[in-house]
C-alpha positions in Angstrom: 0.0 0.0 0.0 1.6 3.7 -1.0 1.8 6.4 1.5 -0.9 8.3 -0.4 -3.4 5.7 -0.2 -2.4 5.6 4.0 -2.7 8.8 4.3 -6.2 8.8 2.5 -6.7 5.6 4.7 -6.3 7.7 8.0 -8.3 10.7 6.9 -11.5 8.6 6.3 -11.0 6.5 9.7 -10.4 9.8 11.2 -13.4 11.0 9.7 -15.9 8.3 11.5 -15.0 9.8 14.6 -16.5 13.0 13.7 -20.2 13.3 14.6 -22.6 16.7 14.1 -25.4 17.4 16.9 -27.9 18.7 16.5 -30.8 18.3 13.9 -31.2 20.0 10.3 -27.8 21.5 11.3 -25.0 22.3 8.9 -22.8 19.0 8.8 -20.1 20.7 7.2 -18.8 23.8 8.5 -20.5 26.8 8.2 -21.1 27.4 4.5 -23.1 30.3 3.8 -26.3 29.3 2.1 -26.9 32.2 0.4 -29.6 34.7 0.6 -32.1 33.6 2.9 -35.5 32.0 1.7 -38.2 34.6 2.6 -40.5 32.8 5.4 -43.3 32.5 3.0 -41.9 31.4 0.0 -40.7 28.4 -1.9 -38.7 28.1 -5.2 -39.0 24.7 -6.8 -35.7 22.9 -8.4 -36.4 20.7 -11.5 -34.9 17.4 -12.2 -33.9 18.5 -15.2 -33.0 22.3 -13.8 -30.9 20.9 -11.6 -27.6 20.5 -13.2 -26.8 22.5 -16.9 -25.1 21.0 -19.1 -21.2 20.9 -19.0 -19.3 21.9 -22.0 -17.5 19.8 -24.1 -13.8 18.5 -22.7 -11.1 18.8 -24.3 -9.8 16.3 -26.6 -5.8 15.0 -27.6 -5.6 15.4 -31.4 -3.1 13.9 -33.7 -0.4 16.9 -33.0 0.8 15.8 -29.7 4.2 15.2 -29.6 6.4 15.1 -32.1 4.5 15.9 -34.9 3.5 19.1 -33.0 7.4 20.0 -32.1 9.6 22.8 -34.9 12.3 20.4 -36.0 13.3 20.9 -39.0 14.8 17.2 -39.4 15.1 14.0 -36.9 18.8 12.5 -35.7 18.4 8.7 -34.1 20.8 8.1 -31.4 21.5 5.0 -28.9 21.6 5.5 -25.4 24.2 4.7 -23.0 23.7 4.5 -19.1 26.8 5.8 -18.9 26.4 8.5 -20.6 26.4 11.8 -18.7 23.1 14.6 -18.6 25.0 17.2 -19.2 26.3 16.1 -22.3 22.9 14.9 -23.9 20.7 16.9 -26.1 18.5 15.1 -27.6 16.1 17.9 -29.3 14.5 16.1 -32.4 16.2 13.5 -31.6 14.8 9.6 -31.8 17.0 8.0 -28.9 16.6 4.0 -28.1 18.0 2.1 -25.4 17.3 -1.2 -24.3 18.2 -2.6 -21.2 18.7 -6.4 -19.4 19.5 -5.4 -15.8 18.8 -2.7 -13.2 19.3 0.6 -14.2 18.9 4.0 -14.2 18.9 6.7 -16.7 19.1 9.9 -15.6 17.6 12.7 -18.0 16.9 15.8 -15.5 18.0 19.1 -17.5 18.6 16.8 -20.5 16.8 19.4 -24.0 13.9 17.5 -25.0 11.9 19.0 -27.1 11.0 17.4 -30.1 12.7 14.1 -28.7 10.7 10.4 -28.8 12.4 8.1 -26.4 11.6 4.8 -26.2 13.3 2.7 -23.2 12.5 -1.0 -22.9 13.8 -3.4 -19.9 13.2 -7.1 -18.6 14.1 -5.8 -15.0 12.9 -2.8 -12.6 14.6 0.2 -13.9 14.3 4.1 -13.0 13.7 7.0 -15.5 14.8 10.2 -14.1 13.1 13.8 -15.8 13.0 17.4 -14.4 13.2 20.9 -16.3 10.8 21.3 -19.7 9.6 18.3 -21.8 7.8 19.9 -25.1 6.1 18.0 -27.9 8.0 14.8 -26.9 7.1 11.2 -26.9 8.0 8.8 -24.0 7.3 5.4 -24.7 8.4 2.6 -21.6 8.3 -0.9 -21.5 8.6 -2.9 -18.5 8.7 -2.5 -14.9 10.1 0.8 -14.8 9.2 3.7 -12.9 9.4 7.1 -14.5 10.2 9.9 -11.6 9.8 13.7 -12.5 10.3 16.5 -10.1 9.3 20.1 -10.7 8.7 21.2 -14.5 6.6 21.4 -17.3 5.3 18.7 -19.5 3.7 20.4 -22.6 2.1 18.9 -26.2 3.3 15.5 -25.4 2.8 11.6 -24.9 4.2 9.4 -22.1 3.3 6.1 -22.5 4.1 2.9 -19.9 3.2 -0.7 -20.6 4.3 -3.7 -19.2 3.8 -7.7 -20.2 1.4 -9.6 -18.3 2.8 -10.7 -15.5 5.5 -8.7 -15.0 5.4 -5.6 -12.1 3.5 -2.8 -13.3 5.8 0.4 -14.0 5.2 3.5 -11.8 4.7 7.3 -12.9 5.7 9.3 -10.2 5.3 13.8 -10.9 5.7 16.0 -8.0 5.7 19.6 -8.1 4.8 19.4 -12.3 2.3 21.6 -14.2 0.7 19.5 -17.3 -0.2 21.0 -20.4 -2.2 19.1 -23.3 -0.8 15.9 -22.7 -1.5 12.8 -22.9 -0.5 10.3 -19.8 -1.4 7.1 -20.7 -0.6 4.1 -17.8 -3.1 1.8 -18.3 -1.3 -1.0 -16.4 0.6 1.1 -14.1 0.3 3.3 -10.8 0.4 6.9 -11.2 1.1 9.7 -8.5 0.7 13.4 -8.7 1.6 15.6 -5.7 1.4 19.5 -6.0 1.0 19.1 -9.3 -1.3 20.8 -11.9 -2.8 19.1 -14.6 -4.5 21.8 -17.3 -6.3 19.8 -20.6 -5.0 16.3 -19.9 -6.1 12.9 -20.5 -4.6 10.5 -17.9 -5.3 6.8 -17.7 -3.9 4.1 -14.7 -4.6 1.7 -13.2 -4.4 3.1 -9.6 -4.4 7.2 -9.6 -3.9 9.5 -7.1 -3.6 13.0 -6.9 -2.4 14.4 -3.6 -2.9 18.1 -3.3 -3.1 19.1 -7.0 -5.8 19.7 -9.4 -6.9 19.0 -12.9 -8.8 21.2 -15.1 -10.3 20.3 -18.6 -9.2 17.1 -18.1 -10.0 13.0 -18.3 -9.2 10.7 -15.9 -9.7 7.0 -16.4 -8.7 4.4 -13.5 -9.7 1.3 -11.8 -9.3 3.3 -8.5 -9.1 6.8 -8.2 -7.7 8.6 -4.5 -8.4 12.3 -4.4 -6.7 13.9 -1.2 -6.7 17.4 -1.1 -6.8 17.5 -4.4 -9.2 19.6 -6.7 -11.3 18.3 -9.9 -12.8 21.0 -12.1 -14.4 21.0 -15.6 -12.9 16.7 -15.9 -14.9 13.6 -16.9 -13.3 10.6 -14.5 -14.5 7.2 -15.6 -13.6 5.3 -12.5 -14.4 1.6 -11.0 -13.7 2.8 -7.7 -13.4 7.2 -6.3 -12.1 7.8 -3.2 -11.9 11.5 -2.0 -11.4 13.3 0.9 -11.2 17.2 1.2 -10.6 19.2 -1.6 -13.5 20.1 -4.5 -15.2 18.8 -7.0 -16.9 21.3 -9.6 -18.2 21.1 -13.0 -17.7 17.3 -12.5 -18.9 14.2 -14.9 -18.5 10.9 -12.6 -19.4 8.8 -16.1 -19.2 5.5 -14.8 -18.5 3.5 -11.6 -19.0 0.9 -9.1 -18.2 2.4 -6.0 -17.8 6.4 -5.0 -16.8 8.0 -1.0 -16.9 11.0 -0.6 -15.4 12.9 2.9 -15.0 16.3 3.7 -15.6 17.3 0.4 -17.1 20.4 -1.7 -19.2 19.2 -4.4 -20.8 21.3 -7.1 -22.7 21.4 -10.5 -21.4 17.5 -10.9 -22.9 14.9 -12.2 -22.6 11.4 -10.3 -24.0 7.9 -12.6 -25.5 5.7 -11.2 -23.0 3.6 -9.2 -23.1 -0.5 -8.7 -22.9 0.3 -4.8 -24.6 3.2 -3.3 -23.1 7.1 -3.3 -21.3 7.7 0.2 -21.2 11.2 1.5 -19.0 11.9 5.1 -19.6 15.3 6.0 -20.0 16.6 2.2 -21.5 19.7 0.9 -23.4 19.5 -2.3 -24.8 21.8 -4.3 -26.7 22.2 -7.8 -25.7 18.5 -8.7 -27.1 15.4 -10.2 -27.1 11.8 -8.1 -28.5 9.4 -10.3 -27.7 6.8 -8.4 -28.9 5.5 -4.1 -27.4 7.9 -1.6 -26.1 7.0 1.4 -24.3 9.2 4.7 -24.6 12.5 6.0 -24.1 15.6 3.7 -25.3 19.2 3.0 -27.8 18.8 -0.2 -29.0 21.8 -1.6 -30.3 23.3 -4.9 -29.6 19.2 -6.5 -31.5 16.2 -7.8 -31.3 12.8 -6.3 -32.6 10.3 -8.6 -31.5 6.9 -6.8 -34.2 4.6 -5.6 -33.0 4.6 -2.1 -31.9 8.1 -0.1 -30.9 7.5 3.1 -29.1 10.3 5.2 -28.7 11.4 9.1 -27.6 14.2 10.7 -27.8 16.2 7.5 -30.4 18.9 5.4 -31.7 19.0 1.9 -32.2 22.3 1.1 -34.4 23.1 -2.6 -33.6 19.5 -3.5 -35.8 17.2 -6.3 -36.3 14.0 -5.4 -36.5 12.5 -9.1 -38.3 8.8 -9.0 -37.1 8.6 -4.9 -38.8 5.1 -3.9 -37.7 5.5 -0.5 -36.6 8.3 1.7 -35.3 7.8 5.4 -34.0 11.3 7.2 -34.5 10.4 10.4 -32.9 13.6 12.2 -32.3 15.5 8.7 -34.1 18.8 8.3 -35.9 18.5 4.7 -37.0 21.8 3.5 -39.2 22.8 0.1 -38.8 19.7 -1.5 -39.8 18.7 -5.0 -41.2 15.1 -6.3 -41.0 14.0 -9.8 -43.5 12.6 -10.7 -44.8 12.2 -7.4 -44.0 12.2 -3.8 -41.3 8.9 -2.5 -44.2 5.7 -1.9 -41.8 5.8 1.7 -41.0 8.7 3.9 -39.1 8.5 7.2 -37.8 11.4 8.8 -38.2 15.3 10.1 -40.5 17.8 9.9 -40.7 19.2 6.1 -41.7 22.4 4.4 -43.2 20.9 1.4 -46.1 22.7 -0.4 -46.9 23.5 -2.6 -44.4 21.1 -5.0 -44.4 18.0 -3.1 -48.0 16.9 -2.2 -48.6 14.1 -0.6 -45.1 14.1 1.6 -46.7 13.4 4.7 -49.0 11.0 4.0 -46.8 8.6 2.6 -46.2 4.9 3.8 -43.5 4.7 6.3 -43.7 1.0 6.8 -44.2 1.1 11.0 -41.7 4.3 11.3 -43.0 7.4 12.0 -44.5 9.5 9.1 -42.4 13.2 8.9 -44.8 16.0 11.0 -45.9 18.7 8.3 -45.2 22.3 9.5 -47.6 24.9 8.6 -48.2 25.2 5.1 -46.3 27.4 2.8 -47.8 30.1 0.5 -47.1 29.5 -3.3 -45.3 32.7 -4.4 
């Protein structure tokens, strides 16, 4: 297990020993709500108001890398392990090196633009980069871990693969800004920390971003750990999402089986329908789309929750629709001005709710031997 996915480890145990008292009490700080509802009015949220649709992603074309770099003609060169950075340059250069033992290969402050570099090895090897990569192409093979600290990556391709079997390579950036790129580590682990990510599509098999952030962006994993880390204006097709603290905004969650969610700003994102229900520690939602069961304790305003089964405590909906909810339990969850598409959830177990005039029927709802929520005075339609 990395030190990342520790670290993310002890945040979320840390995080069950946190409770909120009170009820229909903000479970996540003190977030402002806003301008205050007047006492005698309501404003409805659509399911289909909800969330507006995001713009379009951006997308890797065929001028990454080299064929986007000025050369104006390509050298091929062999490389040596014993060859020192300082006298390498390989600008528009295609360089080769194949390897049958442990090694490393050192290319910090080594000229790359315009290079393609492909390094192949049977054993674990190490890949050393630092300074400016531009419209390069880095193509490893084998259980090698690639290591970059502090620089720019810009218009280019790294690609790591392995054979079946074998250990999966590593890609490791700290303290590297991202530029439309294209990180592709399908079989592989891959690590950012205080990094920044700007029009990048990044696949692994494990990824985890550790206090940086990723903008216009695609992130494809098998497991995704967010810590600290925020997600803006990205698609992430994920099997499993783990997050804790940071932000999600302008989010598309595509497709998963499994998402957790601690400590956590969420807005205008989008969250499919998962195999295994949502779970929300202590999040703050707002003006999103959960298609899929919600479990937890959050802050859910100005959203639509579309899931069969909703089941939160210690926590508020605020101007939320509940879009084809079979079954609601907010026991000790203030729920206030509601909205039910097409009608109200066939089961309803919690608080006290503000409901008319959008949700009628709320309180008389089954509540299969629980006790039905206690209507407060009605509300005046605006």
């Amino acid at each position: 297990m990395s030190a990342s996915i520790r670290a993310l480890a002890r945040v979320l145990l840390a995080l069950g020993l946190v409770g909120c008292e009170g009820i229909g009490l903000p479970v996540v700080g003190e977030r402002p709500l806003g301008p205050s509802m007047p006492d005698d009015a309501c404003f409805a949220v659509s399911c289909e108001g909800a969330l507006a649709p995001h713009a379009p992603r951006w997308m890797p074309t065929a001028e990454l890398g080299v064929a986007s770099s000025p050369c104006p003609a390509r050298r091929s060169e062999t490389l040596s392990l014993h060859a020192r950075p300082e006298t390498l340059d390989l600008r528009c250069t295609d360089a080769t090196l194949q390897v049958e033992q442990p090694f490393t290969l050192d290319l910090r402050g080594v000229r790359l633009t315009g290079a393609r570099l492909d390094v192949s090895s049977t054993v674990p090897g190490t890949v050393l980069l630092a300074g400016e990569i531009d419209a390069a192409e880095l193509h490893v093979h084998g259980p090698i871990e690639v290591r970059m600290e502090g620089g720019a990556i810009g218009a280019s391709r790294l690609v790591l693969d392995v054979d079946d079997g074998a250990r999966p390579p590593r890609l490791e950036l700290d303290a590297v800004v991202v530029t439309d790129s294209v990180l592709a580590a399908a079989e592989a682990s891959f690590l950012a920390h205080g990094s920044v990510l700007s029009r990048a599509h990044v696949s692994a098999e494990e990824l985890t971003l550790e206090v940086s952030s990723c903008t216009d962006g695609t992130l494809r994993a098998d497991r995704l750990s967010l810590l600290d880390a925020t997600v803006m204006h990205s698609d992430l097709d994920v099997e499993v999402l783990v997050a804790a603290a940071g932000e999600l905004d302008g989010v598309d969650v595509t497709r998963c089986t499994s998402v957790t969610l601690a400590v956590l700003d969420v807005l205008h994102t989008r969250i499919a329908g998962c195999l295994e229900p949502l779970e929300l520690v202590d999040v703050d939602v707002d003006g999103c789309r959960l298609e899929g069961d919600v479990r937890g304790r959050a802050r859910i305003r100005r959203s639509a929750l579309e899931g069969e089964r909703v089941v939160l405590e210690d926590s508020r909906l605020t101007l939320t629709a509940l879009c084809g909810v079979a079954s609601l339990d907010v026991s000790t969850t203030s729920v206030e001005c509601p909205s039910c598409e097409p009608t109200a959830p066939a089961e309803i177990c919690g608080a006290s709710a503000r409901v008319e005039p959008y949700c009628p029927g709320y309180e008389s709802a089954p509540c299969q031997g629980q006790p039905r929520p206690r209507a407060t005075d009605p509300l005046v339609a605006p």
